[in-house]
mmCIF file of the N, C-alpha and C atoms, coordinates in Angstrom:
data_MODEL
# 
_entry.id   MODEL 
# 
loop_
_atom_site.group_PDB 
_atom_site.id 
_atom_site.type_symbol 
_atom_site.label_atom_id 
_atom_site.label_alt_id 
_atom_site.label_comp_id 
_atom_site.label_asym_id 
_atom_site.label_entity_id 
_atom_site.label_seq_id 
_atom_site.pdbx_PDB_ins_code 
_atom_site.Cartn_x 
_atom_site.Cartn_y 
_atom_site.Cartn_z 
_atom_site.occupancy 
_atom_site.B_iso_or_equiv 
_atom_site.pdbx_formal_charge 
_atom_site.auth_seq_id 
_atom_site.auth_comp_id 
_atom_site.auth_asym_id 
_atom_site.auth_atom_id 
_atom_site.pdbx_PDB_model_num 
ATOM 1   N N  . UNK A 1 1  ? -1.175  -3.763 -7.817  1.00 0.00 ? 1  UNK A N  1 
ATOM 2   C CA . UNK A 1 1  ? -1.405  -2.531 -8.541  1.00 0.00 ? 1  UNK A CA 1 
ATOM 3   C C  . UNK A 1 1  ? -0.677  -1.392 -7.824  1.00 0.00 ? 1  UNK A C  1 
ATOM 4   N N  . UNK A 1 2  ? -0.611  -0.480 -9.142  1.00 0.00 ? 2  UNK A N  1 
ATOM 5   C CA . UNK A 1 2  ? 0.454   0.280  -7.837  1.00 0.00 ? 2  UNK A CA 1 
ATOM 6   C C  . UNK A 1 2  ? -0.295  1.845  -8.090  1.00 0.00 ? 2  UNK A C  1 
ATOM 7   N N  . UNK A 1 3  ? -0.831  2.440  -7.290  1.00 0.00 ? 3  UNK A N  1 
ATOM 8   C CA . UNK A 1 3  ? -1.358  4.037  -7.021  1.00 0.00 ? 3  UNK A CA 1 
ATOM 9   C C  . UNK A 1 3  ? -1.030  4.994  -6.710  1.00 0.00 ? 3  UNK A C  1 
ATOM 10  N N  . UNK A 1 4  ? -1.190  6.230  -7.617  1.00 0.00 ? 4  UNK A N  1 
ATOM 11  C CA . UNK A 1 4  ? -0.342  7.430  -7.143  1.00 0.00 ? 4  UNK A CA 1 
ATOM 12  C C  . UNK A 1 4  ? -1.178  7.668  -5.969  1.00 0.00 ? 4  UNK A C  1 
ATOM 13  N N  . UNK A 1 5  ? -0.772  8.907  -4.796  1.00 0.00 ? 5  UNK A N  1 
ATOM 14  C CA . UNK A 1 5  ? -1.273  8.668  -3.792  1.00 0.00 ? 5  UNK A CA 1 
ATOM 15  C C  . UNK A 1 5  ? -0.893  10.650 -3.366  1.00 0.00 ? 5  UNK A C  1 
ATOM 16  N N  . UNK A 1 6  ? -1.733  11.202 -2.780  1.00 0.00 ? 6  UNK A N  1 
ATOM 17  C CA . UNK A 1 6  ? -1.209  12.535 -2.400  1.00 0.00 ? 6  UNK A CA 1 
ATOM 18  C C  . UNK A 1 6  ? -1.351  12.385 -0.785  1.00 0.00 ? 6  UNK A C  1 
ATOM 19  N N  . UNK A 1 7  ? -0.844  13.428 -0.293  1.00 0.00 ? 7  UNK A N  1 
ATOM 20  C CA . UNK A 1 7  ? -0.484  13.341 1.210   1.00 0.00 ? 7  UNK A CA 1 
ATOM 21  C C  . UNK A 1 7  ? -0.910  14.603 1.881   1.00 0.00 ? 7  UNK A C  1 
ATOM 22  N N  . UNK A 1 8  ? -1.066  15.079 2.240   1.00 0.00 ? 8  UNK A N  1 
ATOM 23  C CA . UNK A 1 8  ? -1.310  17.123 2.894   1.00 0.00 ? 8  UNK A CA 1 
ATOM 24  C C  . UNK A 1 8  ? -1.776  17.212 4.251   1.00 0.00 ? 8  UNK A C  1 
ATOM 25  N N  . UNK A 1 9  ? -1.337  17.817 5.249   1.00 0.00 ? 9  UNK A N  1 
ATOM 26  C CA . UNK A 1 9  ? -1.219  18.039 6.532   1.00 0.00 ? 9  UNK A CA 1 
ATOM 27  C C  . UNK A 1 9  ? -2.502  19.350 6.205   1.00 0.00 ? 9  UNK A C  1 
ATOM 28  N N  . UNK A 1 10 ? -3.212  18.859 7.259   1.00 0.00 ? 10 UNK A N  1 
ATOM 29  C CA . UNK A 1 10 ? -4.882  19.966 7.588   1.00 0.00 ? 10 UNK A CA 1 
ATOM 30  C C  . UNK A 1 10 ? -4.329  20.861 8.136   1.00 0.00 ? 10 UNK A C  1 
ATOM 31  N N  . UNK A 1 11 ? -5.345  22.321 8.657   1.00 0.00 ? 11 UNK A N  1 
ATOM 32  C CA . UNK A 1 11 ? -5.233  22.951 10.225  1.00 0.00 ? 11 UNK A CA 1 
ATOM 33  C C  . UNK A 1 11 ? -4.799  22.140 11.411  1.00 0.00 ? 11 UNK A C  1 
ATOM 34  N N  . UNK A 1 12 ? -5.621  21.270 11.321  1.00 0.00 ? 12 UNK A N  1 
ATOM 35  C CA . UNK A 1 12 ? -5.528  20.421 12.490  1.00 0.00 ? 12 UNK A CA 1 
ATOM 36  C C  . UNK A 1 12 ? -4.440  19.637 13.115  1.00 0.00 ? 12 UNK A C  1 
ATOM 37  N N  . UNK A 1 13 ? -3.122  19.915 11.672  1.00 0.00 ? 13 UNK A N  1 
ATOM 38  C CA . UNK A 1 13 ? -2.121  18.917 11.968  1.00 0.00 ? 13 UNK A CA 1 
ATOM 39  C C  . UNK A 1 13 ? -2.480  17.218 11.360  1.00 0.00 ? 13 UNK A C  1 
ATOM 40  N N  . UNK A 1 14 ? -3.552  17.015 11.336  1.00 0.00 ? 14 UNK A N  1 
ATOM 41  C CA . UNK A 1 14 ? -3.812  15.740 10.718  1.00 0.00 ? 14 UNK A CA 1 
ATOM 42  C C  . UNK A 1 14 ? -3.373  15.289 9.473   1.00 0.00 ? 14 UNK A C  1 
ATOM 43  N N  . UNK A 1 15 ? -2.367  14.208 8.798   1.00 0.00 ? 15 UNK A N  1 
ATOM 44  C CA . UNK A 1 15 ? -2.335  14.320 7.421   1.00 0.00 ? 15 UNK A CA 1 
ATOM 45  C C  . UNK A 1 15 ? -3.585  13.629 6.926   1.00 0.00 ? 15 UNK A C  1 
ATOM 46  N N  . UNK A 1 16 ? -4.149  13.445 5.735   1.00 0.00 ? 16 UNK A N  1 
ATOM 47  C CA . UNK A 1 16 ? -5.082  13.534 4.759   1.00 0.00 ? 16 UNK A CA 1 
ATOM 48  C C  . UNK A 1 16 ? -4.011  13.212 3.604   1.00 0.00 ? 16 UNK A C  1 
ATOM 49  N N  . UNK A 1 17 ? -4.471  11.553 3.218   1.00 0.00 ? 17 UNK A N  1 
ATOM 50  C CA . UNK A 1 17 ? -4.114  10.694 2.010   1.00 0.00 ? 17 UNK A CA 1 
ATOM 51  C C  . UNK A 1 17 ? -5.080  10.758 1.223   1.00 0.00 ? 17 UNK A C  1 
ATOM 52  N N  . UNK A 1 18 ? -4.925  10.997 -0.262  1.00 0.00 ? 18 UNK A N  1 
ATOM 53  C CA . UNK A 1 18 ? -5.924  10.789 -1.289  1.00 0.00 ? 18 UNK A CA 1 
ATOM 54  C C  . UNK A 1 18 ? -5.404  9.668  -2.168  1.00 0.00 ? 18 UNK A C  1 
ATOM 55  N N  . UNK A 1 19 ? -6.430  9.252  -2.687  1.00 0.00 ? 19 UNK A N  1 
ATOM 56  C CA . UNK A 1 19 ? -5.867  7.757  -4.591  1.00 0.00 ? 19 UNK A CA 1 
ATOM 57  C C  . UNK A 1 19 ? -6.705  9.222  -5.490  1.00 0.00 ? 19 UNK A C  1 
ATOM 58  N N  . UNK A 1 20 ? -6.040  10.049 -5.924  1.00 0.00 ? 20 UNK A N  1 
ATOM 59  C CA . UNK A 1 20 ? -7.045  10.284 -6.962  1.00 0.00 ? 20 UNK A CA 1 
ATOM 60  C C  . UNK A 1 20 ? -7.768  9.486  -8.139  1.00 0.00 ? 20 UNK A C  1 
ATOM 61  N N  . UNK A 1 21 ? -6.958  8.327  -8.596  1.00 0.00 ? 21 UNK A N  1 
ATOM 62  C CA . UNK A 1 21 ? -7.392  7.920  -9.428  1.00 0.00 ? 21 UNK A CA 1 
ATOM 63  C C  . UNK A 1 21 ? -8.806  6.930  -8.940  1.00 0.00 ? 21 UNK A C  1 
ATOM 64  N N  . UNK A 1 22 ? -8.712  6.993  -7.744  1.00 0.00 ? 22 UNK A N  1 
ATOM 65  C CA . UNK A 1 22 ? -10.299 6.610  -7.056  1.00 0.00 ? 22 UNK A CA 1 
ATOM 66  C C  . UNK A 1 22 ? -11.115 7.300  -6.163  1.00 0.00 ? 22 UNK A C  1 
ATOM 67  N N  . UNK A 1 23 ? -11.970 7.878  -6.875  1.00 0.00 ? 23 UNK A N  1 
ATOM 68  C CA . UNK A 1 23 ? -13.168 9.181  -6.820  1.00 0.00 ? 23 UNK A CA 1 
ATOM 69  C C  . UNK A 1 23 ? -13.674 8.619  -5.275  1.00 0.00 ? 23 UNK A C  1 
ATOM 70  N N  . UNK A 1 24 ? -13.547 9.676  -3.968  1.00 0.00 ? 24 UNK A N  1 
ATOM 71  C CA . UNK A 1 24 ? -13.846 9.303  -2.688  1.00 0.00 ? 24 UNK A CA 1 
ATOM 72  C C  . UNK A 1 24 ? -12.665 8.567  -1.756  1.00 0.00 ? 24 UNK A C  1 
ATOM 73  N N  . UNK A 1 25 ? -11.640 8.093  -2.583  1.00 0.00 ? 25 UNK A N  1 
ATOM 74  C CA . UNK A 1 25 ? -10.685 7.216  -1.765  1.00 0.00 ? 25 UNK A CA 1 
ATOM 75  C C  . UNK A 1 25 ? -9.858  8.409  -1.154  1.00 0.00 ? 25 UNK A C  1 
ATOM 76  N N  . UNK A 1 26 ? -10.112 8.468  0.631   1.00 0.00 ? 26 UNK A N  1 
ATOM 77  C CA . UNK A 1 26 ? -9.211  9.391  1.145   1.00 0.00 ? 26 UNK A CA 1 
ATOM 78  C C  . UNK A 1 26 ? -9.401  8.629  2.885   1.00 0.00 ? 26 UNK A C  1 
ATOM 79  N N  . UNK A 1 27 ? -7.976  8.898  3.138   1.00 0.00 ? 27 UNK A N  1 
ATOM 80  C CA . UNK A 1 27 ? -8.286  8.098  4.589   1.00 0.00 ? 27 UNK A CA 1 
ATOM 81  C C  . UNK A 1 27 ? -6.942  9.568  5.059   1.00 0.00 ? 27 UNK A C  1 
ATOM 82  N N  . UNK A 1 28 ? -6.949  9.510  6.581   1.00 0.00 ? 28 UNK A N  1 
ATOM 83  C CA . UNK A 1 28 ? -5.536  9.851  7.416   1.00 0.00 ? 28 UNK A CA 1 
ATOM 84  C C  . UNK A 1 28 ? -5.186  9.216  8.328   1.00 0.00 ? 28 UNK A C  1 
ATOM 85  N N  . UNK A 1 29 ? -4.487  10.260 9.135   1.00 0.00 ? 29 UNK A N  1 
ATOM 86  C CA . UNK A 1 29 ? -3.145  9.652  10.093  1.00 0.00 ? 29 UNK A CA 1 
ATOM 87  C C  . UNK A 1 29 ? -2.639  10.231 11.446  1.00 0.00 ? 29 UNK A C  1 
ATOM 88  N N  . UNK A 1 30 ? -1.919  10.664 12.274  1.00 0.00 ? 30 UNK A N  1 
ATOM 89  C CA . UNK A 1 30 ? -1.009  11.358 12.967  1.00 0.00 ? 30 UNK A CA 1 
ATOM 90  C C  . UNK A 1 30 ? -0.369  11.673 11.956  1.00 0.00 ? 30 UNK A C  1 
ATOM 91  N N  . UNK A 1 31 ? 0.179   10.833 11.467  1.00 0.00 ? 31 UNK A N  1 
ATOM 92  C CA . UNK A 1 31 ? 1.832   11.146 10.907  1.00 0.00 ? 31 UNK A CA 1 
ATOM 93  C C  . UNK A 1 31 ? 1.674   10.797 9.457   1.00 0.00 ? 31 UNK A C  1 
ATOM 94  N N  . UNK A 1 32 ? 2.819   11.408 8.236   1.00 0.00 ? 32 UNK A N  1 
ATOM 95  C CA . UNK A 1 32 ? 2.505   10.997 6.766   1.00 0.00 ? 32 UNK A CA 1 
ATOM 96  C C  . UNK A 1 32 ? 2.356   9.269  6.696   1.00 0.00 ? 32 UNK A C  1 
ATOM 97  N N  . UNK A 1 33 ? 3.286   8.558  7.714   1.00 0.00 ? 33 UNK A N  1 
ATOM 98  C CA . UNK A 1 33 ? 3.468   6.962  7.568   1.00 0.00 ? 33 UNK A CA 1 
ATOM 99  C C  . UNK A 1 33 ? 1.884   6.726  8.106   1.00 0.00 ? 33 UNK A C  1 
ATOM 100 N N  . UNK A 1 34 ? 1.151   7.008  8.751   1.00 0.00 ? 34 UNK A N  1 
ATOM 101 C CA . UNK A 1 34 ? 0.233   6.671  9.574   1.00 0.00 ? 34 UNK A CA 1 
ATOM 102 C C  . UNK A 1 34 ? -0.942  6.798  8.394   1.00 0.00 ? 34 UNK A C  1 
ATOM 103 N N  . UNK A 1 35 ? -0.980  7.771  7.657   1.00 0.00 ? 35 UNK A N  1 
ATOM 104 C CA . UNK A 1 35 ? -1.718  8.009  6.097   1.00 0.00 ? 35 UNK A CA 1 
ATOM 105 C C  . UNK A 1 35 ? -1.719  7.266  5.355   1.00 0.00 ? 35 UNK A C  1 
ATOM 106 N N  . UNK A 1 36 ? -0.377  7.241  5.119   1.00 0.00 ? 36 UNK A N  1 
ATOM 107 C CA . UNK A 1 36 ? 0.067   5.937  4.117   1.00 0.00 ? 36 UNK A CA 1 
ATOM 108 C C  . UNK A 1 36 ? -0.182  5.079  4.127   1.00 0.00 ? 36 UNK A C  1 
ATOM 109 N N  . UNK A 1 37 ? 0.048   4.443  5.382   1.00 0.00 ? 37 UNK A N  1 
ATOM 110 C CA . UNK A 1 37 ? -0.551  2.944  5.742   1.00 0.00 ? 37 UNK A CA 1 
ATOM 111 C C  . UNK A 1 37 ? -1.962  2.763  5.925   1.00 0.00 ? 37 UNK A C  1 
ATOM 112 N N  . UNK A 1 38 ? -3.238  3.873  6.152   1.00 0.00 ? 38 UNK A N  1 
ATOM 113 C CA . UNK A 1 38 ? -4.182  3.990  5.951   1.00 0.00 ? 38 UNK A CA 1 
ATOM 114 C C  . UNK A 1 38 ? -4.800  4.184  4.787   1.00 0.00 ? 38 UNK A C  1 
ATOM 115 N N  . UNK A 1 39 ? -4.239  5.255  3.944   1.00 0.00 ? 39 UNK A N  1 
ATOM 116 C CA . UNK A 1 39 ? -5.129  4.971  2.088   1.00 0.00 ? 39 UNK A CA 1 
ATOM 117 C C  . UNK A 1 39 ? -4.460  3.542  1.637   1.00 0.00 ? 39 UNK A C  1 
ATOM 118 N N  . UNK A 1 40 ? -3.648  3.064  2.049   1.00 0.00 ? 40 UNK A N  1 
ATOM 119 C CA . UNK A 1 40 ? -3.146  1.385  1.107   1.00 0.00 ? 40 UNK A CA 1 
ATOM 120 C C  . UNK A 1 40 ? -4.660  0.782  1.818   1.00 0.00 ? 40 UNK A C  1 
ATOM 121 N N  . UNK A 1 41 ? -4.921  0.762  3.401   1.00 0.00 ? 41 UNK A N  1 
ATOM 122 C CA . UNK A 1 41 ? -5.905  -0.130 3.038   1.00 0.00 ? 41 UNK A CA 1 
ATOM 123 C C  . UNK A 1 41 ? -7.472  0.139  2.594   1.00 0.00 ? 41 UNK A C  1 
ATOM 124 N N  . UNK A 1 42 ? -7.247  1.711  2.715   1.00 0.00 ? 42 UNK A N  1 
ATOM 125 C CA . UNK A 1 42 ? -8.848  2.237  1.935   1.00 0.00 ? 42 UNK A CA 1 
ATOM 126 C C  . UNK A 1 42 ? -8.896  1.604  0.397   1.00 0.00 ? 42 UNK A C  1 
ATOM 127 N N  . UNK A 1 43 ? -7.482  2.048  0.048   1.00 0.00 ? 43 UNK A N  1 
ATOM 128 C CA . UNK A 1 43 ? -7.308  1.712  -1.746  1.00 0.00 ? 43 UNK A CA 1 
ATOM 129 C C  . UNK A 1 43 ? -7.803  0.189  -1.769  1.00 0.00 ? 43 UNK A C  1 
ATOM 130 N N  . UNK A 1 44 ? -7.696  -0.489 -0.948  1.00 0.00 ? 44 UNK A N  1 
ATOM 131 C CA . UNK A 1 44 ? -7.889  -1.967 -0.925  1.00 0.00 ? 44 UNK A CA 1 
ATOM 132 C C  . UNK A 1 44 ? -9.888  -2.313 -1.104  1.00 0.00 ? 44 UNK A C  1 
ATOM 133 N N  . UNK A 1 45 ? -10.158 -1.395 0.149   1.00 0.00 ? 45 UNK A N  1 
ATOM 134 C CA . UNK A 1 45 ? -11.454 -1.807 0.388   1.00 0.00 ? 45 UNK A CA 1 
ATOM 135 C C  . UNK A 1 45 ? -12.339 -0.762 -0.594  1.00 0.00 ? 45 UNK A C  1 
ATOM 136 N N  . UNK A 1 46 ? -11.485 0.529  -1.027  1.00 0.00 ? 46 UNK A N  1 
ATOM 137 C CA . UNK A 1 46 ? -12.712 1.085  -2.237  1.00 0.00 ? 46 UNK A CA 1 
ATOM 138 C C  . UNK A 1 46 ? -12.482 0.161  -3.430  1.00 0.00 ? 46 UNK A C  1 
ATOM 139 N N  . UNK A 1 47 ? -11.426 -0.436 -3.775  1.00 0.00 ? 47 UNK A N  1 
ATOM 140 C CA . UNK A 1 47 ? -11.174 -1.260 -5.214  1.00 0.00 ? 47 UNK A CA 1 
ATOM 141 C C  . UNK A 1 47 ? -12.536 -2.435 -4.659  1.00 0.00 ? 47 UNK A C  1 
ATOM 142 N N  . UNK A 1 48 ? -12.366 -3.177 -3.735  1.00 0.00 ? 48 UNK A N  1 
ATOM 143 C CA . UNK A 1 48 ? -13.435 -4.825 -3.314  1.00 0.00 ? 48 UNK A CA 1 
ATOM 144 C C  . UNK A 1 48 ? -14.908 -4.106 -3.813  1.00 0.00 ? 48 UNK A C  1 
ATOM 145 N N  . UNK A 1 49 ? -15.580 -2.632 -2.951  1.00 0.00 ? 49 UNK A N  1 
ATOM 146 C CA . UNK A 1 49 ? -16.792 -1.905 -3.126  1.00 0.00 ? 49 UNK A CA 1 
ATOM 147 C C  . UNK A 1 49 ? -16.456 -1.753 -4.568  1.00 0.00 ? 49 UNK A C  1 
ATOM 148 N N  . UNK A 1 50 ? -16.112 -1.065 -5.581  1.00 0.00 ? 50 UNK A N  1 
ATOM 149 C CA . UNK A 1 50 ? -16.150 -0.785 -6.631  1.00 0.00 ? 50 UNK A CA 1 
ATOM 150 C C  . UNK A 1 50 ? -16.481 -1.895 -7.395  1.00 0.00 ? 50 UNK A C  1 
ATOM 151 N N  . UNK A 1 51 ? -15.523 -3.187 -7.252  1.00 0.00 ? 51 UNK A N  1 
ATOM 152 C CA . UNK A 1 51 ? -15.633 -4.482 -8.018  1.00 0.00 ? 51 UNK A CA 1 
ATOM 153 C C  . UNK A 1 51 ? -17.278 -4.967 -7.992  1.00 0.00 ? 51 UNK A C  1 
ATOM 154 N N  . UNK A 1 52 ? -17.624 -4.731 -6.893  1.00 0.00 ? 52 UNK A N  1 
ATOM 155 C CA . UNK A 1 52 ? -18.865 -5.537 -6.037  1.00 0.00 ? 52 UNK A CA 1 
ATOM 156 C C  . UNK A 1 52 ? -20.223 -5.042 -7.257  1.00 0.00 ? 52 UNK A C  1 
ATOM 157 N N  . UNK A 1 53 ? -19.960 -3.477 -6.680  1.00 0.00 ? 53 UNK A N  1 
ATOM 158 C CA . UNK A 1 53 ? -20.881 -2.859 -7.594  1.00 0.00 ? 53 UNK A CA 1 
ATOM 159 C C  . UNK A 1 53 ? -20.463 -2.525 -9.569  1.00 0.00 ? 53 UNK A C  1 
ATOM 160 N N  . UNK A 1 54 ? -19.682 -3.281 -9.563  1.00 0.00 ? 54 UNK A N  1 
ATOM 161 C CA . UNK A 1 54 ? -19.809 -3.032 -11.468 1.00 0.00 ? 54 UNK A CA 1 
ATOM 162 C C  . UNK A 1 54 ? -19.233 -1.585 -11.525 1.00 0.00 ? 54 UNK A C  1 
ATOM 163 N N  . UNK A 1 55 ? -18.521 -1.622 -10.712 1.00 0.00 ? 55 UNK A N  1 
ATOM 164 C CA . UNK A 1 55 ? -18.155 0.055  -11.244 1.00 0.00 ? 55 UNK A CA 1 
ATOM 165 C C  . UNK A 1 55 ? -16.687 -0.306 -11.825 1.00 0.00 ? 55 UNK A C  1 
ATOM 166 N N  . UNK A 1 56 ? -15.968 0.978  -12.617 1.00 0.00 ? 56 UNK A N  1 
ATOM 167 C CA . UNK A 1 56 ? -14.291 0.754  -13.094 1.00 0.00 ? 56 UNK A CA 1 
ATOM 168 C C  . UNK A 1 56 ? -13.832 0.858  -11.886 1.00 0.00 ? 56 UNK A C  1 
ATOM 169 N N  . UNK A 1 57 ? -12.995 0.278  -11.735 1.00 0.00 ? 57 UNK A N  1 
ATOM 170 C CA . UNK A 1 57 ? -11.938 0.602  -10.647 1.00 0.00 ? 57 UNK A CA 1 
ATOM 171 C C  . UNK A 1 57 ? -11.854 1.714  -10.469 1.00 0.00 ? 57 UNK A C  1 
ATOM 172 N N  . UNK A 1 58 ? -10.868 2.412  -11.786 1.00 0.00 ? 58 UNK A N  1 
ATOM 173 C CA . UNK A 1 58 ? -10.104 3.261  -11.363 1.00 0.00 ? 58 UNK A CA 1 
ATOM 174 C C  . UNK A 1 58 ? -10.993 4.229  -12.551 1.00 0.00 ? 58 UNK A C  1 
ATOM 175 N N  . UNK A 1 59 ? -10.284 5.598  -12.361 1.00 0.00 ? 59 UNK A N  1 
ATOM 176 C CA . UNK A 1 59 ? -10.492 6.986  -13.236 1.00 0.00 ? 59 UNK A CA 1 
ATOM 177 C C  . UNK A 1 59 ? -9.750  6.918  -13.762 1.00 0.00 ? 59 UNK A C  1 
ATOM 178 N N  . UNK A 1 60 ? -9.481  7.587  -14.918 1.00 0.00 ? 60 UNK A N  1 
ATOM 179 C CA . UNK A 1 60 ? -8.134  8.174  -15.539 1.00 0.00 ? 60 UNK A CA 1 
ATOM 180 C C  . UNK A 1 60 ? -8.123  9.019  -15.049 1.00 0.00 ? 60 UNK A C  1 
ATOM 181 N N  . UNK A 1 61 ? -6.664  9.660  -14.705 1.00 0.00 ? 61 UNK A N  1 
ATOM 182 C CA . UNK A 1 61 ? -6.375  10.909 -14.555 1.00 0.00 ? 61 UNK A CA 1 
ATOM 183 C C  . UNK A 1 61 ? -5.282  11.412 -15.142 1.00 0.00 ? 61 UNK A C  1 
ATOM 184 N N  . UNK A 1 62 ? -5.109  13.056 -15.808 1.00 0.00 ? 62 UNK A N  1 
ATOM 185 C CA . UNK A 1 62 ? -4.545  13.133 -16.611 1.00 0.00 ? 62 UNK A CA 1 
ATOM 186 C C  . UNK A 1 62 ? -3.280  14.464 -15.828 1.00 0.00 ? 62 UNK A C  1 
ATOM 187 N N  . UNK A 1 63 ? -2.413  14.458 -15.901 1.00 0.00 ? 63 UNK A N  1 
ATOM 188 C CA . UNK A 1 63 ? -1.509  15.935 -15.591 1.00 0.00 ? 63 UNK A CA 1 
ATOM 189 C C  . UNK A 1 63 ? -1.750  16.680 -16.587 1.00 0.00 ? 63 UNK A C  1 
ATOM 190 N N  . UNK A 1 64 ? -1.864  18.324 -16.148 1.00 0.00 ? 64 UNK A N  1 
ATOM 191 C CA . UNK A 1 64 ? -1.675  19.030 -17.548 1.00 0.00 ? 64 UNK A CA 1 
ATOM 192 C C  . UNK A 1 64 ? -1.096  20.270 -16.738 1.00 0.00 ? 64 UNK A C  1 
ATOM 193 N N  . UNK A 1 65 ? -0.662  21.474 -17.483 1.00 0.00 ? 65 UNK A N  1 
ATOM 194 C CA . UNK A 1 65 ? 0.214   22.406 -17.013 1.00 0.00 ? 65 UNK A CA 1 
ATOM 195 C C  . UNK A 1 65 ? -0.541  23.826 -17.246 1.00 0.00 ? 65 UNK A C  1 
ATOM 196 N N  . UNK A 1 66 ? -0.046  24.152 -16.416 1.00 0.00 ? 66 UNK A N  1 
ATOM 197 C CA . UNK A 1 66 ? -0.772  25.876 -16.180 1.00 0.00 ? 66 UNK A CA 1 
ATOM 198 C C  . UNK A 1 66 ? -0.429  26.850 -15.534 1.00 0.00 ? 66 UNK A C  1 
ATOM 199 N N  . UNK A 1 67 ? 0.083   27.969 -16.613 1.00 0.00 ? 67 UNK A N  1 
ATOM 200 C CA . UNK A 1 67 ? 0.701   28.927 -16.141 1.00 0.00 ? 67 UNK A CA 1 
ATOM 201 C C  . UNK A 1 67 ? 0.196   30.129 -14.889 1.00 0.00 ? 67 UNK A C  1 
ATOM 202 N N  . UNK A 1 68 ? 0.985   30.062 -14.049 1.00 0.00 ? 68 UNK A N  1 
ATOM 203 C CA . UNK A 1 68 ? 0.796   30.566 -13.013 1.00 0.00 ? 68 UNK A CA 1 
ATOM 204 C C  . UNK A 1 68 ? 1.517   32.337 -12.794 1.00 0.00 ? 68 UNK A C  1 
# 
């Protein structure tokens, strides 16, 4: 399966990975690779918890636009 995935550096310097399309799935890192390679295996172990408990996998999520 393949997941969009967001990335964002804290105060702290820490990056912070999100799955939006899975409500709670957020792991980090040192570094963006260090994130990355950490939400792939959150995305892994919130999809197994989700399955376990009868929940959908995933959310929909939708883009929409807004003037700024």
């Amino acid at each position: 399966m393949k997941f969009l995935i967001t990335i964002f550096q804290d105060e702290d310097g820490v990056f912070i990975a999100e799955c939006p399309s899975i409500p709670g799935c957020v792991s980090q890192g040192k570094t963006e690779q260090d994130a990355e390679n950490n939400i792939r295996e959150a995305i892994k172990e919130c999809l197994e918890v989700r399955a376990e408990k009868g929940m959908p996998l995933t959310v929909t999520t939708h883009q929409v636009e807004v003037s700024v």
